[in-house]
Each structure stands twice: as structure tokens, then as C-alpha cells.
C-alpha positions as CSV (number, residue, x, y, z in Angstrom):
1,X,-144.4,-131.7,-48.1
2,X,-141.8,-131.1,-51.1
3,X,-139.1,-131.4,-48.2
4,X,-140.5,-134.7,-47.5
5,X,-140.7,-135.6,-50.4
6,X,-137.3,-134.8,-52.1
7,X,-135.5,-137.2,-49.1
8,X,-138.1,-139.7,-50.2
9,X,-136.6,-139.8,-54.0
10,X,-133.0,-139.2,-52.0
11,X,-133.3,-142.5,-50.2
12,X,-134.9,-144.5,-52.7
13,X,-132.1,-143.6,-55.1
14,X,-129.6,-144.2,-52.8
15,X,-129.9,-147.4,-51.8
16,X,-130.9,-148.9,-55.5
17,X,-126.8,-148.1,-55.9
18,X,-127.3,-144.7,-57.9
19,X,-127.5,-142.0,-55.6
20,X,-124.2,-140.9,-57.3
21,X,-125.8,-140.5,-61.0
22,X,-129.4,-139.2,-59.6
23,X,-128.7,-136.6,-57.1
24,X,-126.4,-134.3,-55.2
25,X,-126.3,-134.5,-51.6
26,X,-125.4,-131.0,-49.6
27,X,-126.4,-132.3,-46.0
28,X,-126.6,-135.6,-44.0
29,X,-124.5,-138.2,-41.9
30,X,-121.5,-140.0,-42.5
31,X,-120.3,-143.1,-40.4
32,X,-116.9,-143.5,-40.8
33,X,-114.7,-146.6,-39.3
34,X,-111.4,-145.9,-38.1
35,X,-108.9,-148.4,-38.0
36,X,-105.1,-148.5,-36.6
37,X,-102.8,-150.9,-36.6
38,X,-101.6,-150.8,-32.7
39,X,-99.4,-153.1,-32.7
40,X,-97.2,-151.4,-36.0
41,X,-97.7,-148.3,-33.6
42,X,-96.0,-149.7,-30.8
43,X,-93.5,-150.8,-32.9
44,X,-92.6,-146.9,-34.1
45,X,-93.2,-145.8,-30.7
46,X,-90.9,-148.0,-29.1
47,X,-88.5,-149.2,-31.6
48,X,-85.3,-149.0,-29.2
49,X,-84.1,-151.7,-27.4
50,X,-84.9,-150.2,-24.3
51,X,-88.6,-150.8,-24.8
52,X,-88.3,-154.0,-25.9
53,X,-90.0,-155.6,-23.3
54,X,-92.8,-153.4,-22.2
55,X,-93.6,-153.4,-26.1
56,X,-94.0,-157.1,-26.4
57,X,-96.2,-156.9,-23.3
58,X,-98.6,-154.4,-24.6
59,X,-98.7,-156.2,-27.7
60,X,-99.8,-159.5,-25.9
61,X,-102.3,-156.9,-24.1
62,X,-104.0,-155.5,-27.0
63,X,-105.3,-157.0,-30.0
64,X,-103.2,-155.9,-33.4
65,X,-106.6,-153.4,-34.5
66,X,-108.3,-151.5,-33.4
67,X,-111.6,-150.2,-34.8
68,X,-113.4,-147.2,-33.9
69,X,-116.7,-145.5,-35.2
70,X,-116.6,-141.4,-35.8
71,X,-119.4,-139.2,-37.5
72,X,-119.1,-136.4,-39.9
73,X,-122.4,-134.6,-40.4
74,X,-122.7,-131.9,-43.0
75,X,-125.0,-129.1,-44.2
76,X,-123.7,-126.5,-47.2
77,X,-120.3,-125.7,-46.2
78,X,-119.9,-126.8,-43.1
79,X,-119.4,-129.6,-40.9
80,X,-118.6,-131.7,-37.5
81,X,-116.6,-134.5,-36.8
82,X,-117.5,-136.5,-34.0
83,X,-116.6,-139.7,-31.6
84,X,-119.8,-141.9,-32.7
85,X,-121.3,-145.3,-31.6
86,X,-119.5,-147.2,-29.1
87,X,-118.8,-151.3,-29.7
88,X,-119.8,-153.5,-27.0
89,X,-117.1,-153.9,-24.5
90,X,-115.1,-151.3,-25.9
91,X,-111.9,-150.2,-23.5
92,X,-110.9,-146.6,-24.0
93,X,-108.1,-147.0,-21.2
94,X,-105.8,-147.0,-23.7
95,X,-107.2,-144.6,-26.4
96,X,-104.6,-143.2,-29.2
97,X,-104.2,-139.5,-29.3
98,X,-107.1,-138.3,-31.9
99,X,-109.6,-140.5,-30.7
100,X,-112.2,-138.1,-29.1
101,X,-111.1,-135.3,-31.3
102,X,-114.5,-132.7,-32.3
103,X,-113.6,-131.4,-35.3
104,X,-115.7,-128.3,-36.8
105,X,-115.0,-126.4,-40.3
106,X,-116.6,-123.6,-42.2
107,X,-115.1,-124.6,-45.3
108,X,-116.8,-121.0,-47.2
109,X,-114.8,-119.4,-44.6
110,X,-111.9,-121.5,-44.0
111,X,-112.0,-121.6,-40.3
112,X,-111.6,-124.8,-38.5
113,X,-112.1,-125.2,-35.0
114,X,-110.9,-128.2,-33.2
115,X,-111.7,-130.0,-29.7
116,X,-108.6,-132.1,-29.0
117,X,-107.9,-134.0,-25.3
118,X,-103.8,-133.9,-24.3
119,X,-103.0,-136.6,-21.5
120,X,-105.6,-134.8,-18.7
121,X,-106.1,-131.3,-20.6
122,X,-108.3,-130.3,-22.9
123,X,-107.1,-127.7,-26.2
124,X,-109.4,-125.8,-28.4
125,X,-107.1,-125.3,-31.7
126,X,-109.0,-122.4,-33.5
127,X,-107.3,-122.0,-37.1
128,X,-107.6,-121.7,-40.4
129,X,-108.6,-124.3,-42.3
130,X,-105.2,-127.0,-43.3
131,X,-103.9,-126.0,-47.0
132,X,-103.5,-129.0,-48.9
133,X,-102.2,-130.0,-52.4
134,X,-103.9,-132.8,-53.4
135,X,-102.9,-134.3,-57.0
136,X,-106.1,-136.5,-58.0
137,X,-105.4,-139.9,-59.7
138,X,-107.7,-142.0,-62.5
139,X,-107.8,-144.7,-60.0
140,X,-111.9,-145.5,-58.8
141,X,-112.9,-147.2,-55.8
142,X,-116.9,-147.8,-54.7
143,X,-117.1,-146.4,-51.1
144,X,-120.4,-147.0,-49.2
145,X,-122.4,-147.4,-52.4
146,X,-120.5,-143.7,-54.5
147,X,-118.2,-143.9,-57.2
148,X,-115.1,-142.4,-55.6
149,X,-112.0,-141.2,-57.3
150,X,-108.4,-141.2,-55.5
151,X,-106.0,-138.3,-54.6
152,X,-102.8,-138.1,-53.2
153,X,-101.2,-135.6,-50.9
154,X,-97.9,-134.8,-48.5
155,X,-99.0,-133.3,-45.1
156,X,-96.7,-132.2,-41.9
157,X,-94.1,-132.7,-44.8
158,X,-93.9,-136.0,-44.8
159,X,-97.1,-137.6,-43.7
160,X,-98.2,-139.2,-47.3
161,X,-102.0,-139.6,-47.5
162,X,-104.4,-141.1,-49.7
163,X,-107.9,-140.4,-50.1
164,X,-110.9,-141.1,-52.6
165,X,-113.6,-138.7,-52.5
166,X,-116.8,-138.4,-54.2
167,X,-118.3,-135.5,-56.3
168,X,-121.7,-136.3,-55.5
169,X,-121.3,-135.0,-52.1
170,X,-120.7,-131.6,-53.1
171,X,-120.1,-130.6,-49.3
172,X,-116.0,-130.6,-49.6
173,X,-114.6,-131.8,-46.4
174,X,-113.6,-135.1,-44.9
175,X,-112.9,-136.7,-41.6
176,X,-110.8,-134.8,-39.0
177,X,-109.3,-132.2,-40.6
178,X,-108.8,-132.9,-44.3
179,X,-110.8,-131.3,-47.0
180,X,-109.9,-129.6,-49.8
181,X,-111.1,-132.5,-53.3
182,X,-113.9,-131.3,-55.0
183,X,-116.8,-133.7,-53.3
184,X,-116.8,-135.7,-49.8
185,X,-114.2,-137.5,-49.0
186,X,-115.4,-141.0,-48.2
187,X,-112.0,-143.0,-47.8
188,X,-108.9,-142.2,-46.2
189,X,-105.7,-143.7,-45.6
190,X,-102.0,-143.0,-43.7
191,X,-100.1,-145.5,-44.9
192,X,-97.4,-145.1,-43.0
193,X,-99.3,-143.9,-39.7
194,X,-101.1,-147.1,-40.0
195,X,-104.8,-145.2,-39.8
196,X,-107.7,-145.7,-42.2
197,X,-110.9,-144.1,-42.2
198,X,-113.7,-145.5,-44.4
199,X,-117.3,-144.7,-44.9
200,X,-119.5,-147.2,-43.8
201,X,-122.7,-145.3,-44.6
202,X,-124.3,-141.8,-46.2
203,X,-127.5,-140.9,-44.0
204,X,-130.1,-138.4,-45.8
205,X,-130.2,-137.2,-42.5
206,X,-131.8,-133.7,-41.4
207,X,-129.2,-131.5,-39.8
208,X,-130.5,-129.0,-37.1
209,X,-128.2,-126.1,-37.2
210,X,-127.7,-126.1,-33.3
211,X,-125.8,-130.1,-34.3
212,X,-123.2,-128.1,-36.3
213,X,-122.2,-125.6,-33.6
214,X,-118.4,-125.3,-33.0
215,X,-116.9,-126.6,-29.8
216,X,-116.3,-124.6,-27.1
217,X,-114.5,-126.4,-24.3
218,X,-110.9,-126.3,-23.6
219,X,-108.0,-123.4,-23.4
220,X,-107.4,-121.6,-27.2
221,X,-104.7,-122.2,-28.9
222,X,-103.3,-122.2,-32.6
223,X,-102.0,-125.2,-34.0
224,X,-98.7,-123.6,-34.0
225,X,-99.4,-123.5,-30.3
226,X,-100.3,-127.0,-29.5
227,X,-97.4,-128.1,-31.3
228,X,-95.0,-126.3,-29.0
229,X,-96.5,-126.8,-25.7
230,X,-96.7,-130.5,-26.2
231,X,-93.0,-130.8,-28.0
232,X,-92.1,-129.0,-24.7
233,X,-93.6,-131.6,-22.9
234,X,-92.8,-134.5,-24.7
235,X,-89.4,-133.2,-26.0
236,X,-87.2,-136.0,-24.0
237,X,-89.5,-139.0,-24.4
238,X,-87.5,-139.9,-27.9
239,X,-89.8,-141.7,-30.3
240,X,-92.8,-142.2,-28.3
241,X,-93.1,-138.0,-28.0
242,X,-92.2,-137.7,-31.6
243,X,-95.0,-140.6,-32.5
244,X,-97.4,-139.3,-30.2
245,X,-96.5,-135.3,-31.2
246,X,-97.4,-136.3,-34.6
247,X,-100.8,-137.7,-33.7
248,X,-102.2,-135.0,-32.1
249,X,-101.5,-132.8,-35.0
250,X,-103.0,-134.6,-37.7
């Protein structure tokens, strides 16, 4: 009953706008929408003249965004990142790399494990959790009804990212793989990857523990690892490989 309750005075805070100033959340669901700009990708990928023509035909093939919905569900320290609802008509035929990525991370214990597909395999990158240096700004930003505060960071060493995160989410993490603010991140941004991730809504939702289990499909590997087998594999496709290298390691 005082479960009950408590999600009861959860909710009702929430959605008057104040969640952020009345409680702490340590467990629920976050929708995130994922955007990329396709046809800024294709641009990078084939930026030669060589693929000039295929390019302009894939751009006349797909529209310039795409929009996809992931969810991150969390309880204490941990949590799991997830495809999520499917849009009506959606075509996955020509899904970026990243796109059905399972992400899991014991934050406590800085342990991430992560389901990622490759062409027609499937990789199950067991690491420790990514190390990053975030610098935190005085910029705000309201994010699916929390005050949210920006950081910035350099990952891959030279992947710059942007994020705004909010401290009354005490769970740490983020979507995919980046963590490391002191609250939820609730916004993301690759500017120059042409990605955005953003919060569409904060579920009070109960988490069973058996939801948070770590993926378990796929052959083992490091990250170190996946990076070499697919620059081994991708090594002579020019910018494309590098683009698409880059993607999966993200």
C-alpha cells in the first residue's frame, strides 16, 4: 500500500511540471527519440566523386531524417537500453549501424555489456564501463518536463558530444553507452555525427529485475576487439568503412 501510494504522489507530481523540485526518481522508463540526419550521413560516407551517383540516388530514396524510438529503463544502478516502439510503416531495410543495439550497464560496478548486430553477425562487447570527461556548462534546457543542465565531452578522440542531464534522476546513465553526469541524461547530441537522442517521456514505471538482465546473444568480445575485426573488414572501403567503423563503436 505505501508502494502504491509513493508512485501515486510520483505521478501526480510529475506531470503538474515539478517532479524535478518534489522527488527523486531511482527506477522507471525513458522513451528516447533518435534522430539522424541520413542524408548528411551519406554525404560523409560517400564524399568522393566516385560515389557521386549512387549517393544522389539514395538520397532521392530516403527521406533527409530519420526518427527512431529506443528505451532506457533503470532501477538503482543499473540499466538497459533497448530498440522500442516501432512507427507505422517503418522500413528497417536500411537501418544505420547502432540501431538495434541492447545496451546493459552496472554503473556501481562499471561493467557494461553490449548487444551490437555487424552486417549478418551478432557481437556481445563485454567491458568496462566508457570513461568520460565531461565538463558541465551553466546552460539549462527543459527536457520532458526536468530542468536539465548541459555538459560537454570529447569521445573516440574526436567525437564532440553534448548532453544535458538531470539531477533528479539520480540513476547516472544515459542512452547507449554514455553515463558518467551526476543525474539522467535526458538529451544528447553528436553534432558532427548528425545523431540526437531526446527524452520524450519519464515513466514511474515498476522494473522487474528479470527486465534488467544483461544480454546474452552473440560471440564475446572487447571493444578493443570489435574495433579490429570490423577495421579488418572494412579497412579498404575508404570513408564508408571509416563512417560506418565509427558507428558501431559509439
Amino acid at each position: 500500500m505505501h508502494k502504491l501510494f509513493l508512485y501515486t504522489v510520483l505521478l501526480l507530481g510529475y506531470h503538474a511540471g515539478q517532479a524535478q523540485h518534489a522527488v527523486f526518481l531511482d527506477k522507471g522508463r525513458i522513451e528516447f527519440e533518435k534522430k539522424q540526419n541520413i542524408h548528411a550521413i551519406l554525404d560523409e560516407m560517400w564524399g568522393d566523386a566516385e560515389g557521386q551517383e549512387w549517393k544522389e540516388l539514395e538520397k532521392k530514396r530516403q527521406p533527409q531524417f530519420k526518427t527512431s524510438y529506443h528505451d532506457l529503463y533503470f532501477s538503482g544502478t543499473v540499466t538497459y537500453y533497448k530498440p522500442g516502439r516501432r512507427l507505422p510503416g517503418e522500413n528497417h531495410d536500411n537501418d544505420m549501424p547502432s540501431e538495434n543495439n541492447i545496451v546493459y550497464s552496472d554503473l556501481a560496478a562499471r561493467r557494461s555489456v553490449s548487444q551490437k548486430e555487424v552486417f549478418d553477425k551478432t557481437f556481445l562487447q563485454q567491458d568496462s564501463i566508457r570513461s568520460i570527461r565531461w565538463k558541465i556548462t551553466d546552460e539549462t534546457r527543459k527536457i520532458a518536463g526536468f530542468d536539465c543542465r548541459r555538459a560537454n565531452a570529447v569521445i573516440m578522440d574526436s567525437v564532440y558530444v553534448v548532453a544535458f542531464y538531470t539531477d533528479a534522476i539520480v540513476t547516472p546513465g544515459g542512452p547507449e553507452s554514455f553515463t558518467g553526469l551526476p543525474g539522467m541524461i535526458l538529451g544528447l547530441a553528436l553534432p558532427h555525427e548528425h545523431i540526437t537522442w531526446f527524452a520524450t517521456k519519464v515513466l514511474v514505471d515498476e522494473v522487474k529485475p528479470e527486465s534488467l538482465n544483461p544480454p546474452a546473444k552473440g560471440k564475446k568480445v572487447t571493444i578493443t576487439e570489435l574495433g579490429e575485426t570490423i577495421s579488418k573488414t572494412l579497412k579498404d572501403w575508404g570513408n564508408w568503412g571509416k563512417v560506418y567503423i565509427k558507428r558501431i563503436l559509439l
